[in-house]
Residue frames relative to the residue before (quaternion, step in Angstrom):
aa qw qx qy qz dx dy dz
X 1.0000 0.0000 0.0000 0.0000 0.00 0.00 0.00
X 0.1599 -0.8137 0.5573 0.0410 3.49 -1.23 0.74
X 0.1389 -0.8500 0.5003 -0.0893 2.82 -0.41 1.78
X 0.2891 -0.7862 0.5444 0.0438 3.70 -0.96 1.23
X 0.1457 0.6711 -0.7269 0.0005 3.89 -0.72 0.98
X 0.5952 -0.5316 0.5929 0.1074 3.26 -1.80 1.10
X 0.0392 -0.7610 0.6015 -0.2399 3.62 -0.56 1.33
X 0.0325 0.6959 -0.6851 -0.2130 3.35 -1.56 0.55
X 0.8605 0.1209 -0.3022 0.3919 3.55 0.51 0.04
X 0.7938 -0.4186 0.1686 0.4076 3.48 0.19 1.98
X 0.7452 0.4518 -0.2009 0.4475 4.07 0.92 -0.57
X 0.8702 0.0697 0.0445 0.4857 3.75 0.90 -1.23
X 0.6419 -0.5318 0.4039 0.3768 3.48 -1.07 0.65
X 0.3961 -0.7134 0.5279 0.2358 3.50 -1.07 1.38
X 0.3398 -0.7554 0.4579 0.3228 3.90 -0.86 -0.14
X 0.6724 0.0627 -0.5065 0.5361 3.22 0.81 1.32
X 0.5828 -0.5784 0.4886 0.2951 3.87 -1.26 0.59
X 0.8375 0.3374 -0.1869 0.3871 4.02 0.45 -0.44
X 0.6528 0.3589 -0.2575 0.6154 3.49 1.82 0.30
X 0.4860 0.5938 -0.4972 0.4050 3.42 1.24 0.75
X 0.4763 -0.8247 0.2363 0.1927 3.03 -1.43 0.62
X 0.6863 0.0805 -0.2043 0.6934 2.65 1.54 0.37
X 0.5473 -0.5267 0.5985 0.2546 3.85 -1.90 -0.17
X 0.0591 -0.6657 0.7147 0.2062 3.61 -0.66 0.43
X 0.0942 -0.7845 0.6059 0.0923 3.56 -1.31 0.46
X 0.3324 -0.7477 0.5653 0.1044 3.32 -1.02 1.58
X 0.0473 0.6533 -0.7356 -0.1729 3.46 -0.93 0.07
X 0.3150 -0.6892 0.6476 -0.0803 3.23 -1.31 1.36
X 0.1429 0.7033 -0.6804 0.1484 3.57 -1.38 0.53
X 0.8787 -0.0581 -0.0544 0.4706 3.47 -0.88 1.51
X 0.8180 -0.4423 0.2124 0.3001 3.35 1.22 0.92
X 0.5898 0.5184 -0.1119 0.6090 3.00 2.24 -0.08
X 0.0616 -0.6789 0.6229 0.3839 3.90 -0.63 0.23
X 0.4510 -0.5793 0.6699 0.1107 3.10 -1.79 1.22
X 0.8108 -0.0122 0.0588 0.5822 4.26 0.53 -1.16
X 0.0910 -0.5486 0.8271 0.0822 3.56 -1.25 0.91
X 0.0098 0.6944 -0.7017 0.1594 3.20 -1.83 0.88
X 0.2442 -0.7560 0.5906 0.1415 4.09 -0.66 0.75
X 0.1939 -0.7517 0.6231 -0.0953 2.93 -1.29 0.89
X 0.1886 -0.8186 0.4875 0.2382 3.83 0.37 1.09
X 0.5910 -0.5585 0.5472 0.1984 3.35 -1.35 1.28
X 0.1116 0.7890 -0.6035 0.0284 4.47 0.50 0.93
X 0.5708 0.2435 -0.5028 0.6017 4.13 0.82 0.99
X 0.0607 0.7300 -0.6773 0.0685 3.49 0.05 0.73
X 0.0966 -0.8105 0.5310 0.2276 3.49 -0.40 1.14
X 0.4890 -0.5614 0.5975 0.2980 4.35 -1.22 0.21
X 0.6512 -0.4145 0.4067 0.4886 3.59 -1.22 0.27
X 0.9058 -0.0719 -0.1703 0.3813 3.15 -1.46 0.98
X 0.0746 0.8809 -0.4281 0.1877 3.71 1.21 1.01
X 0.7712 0.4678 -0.0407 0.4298 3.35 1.99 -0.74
X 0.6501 0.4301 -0.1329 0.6122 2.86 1.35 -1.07
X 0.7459 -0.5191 0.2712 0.3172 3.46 -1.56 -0.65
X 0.4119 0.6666 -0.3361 0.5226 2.98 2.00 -0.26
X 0.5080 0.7152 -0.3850 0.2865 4.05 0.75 0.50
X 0.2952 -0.8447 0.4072 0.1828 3.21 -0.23 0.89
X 0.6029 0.5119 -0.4049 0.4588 3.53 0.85 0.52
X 0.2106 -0.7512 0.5959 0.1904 3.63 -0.53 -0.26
X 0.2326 0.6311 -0.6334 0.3825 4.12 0.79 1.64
X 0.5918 -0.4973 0.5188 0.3651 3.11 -1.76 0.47
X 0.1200 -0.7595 0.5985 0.2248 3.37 -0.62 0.37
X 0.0655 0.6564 -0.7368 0.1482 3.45 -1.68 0.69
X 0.5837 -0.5481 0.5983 0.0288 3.08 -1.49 1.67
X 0.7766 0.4708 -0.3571 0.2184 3.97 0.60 0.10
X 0.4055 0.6024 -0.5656 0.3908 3.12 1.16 1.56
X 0.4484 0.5386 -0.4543 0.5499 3.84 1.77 -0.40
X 0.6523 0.5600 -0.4251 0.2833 3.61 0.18 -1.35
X 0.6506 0.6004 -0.1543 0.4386 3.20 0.80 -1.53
X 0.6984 0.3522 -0.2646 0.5641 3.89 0.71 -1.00
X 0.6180 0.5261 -0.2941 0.5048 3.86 1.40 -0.77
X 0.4253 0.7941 -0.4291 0.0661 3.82 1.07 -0.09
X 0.7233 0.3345 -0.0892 0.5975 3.66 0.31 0.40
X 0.4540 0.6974 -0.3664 0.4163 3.14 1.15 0.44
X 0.0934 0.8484 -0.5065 -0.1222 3.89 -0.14 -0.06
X 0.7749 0.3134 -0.2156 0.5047 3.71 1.69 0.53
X 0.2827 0.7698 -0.5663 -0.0821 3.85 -0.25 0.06
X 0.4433 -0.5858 0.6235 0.2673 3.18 -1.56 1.69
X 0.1772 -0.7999 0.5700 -0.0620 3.28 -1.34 0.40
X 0.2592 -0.7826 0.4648 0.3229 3.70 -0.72 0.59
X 0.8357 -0.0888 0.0943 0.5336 3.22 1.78 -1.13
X 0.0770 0.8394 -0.5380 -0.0062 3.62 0.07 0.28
X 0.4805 -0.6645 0.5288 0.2191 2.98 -1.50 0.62
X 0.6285 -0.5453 0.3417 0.4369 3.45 -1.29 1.18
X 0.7215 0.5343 -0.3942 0.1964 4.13 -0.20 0.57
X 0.6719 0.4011 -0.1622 0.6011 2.02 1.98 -0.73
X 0.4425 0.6396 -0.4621 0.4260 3.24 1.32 0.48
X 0.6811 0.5370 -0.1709 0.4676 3.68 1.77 -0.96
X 0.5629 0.6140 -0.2781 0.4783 2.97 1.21 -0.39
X 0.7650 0.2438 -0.1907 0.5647 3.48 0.81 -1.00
X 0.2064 0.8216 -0.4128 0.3344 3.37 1.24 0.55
X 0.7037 0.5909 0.1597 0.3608 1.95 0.41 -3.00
X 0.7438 0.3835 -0.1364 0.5302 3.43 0.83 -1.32
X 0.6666 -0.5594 0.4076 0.2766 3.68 0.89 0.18
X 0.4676 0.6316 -0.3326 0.5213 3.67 1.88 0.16
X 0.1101 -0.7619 0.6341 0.0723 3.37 -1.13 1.04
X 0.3389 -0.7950 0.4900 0.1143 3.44 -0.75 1.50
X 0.0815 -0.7503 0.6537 0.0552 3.80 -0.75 0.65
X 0.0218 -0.7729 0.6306 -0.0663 3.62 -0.27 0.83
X 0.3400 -0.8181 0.4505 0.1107 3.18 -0.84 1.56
X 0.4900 -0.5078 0.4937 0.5082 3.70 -1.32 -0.24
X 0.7764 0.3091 -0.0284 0.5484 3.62 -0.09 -1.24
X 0.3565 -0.6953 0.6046 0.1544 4.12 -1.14 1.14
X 0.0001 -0.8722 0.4862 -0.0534 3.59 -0.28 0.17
X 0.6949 -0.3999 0.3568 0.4795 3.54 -1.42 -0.80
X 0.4320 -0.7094 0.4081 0.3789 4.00 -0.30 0.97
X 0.5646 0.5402 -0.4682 0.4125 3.78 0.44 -0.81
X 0.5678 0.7177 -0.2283 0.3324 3.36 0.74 -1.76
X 0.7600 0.3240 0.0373 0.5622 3.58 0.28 -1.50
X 0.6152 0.4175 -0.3344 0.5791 3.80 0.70 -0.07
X 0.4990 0.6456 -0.2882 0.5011 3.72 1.25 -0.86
X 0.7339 0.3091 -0.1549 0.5847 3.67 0.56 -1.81
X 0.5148 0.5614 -0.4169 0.4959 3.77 0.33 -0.10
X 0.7073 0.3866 -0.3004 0.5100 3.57 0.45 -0.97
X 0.8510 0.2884 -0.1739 0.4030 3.41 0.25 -1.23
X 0.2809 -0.9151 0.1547 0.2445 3.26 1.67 0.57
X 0.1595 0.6412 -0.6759 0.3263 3.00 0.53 2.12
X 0.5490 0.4470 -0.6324 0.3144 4.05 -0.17 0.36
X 0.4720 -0.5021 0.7245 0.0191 2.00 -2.16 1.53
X 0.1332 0.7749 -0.6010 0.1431 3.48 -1.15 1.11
X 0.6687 -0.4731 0.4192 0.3916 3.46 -1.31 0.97
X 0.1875 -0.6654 0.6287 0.3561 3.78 -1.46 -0.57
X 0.7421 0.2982 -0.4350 0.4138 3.29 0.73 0.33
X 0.4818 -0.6934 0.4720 0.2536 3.97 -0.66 0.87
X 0.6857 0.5343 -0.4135 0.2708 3.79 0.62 -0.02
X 0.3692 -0.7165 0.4577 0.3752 3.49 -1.10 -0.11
X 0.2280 -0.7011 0.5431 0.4019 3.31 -1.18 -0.63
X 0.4077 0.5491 -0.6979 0.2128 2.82 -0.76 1.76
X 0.7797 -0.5121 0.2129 0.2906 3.06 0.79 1.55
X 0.3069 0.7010 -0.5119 0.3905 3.52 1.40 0.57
């Protein structure tokens, strides 16, 4: 299984999933990660990059994450914003969005051996 947590500096889970800068990716097998590996985040969205509060006026579309997420079939997550929650929906991605941000190994670890606590809803609030 390949598992995706959002990261900006290569070690711990960012606290929002679509303005990080990059993806660490776990590949896992029997309950274990076998490969971690980064993957730069090249739709990095800016504050309000999603919503209406954007200051540009492009189509917007979630399929440069998808793409860096390819083979992925989880991302832990501190927050994401409802599109990008559809998007990886859509694409067959199941979002786990934690309570508390932390160290990525760490929280991919409790996931496997299924101690993570997580939220039940996957959005943030920053108005996405």
């Amino acid at each position: 299984m390949r598992i995706a947590v959002p990261t900006n500096d290569g070690a711990s889970i960012s606290e929002h999933f679509g303005r990080s800068a990059a993806f660490l990716i776990f590949e896992t097998e029997n309950g274990q990660i076998k490969v971690r590996a980064m993957k730069t985040n090249g739709a990095h969205h800016g504050q309000g990059g999603c919503d209406h509060h954007s200051t540009t006026n492009r189509a917007h579309s979630h399929s440069g994450i998808l793409a860096a997420l390819k083979g992925c079939e989880i991302v832990i997550c501190a927050g994401m914003g409802s599109r990008a929650a559809e998007a990886l929906k859509a694409g067959g991605v199941t979002q786990i969005v934690v309570t508390k941000a932390g160290p990525a190994e760490e929280i991919v670890s409790a996931f496997l051996a299924g101690k993570l606590i997580h939220k039940t809803e996957s959005f943030c609030a920053c108005r996405h």
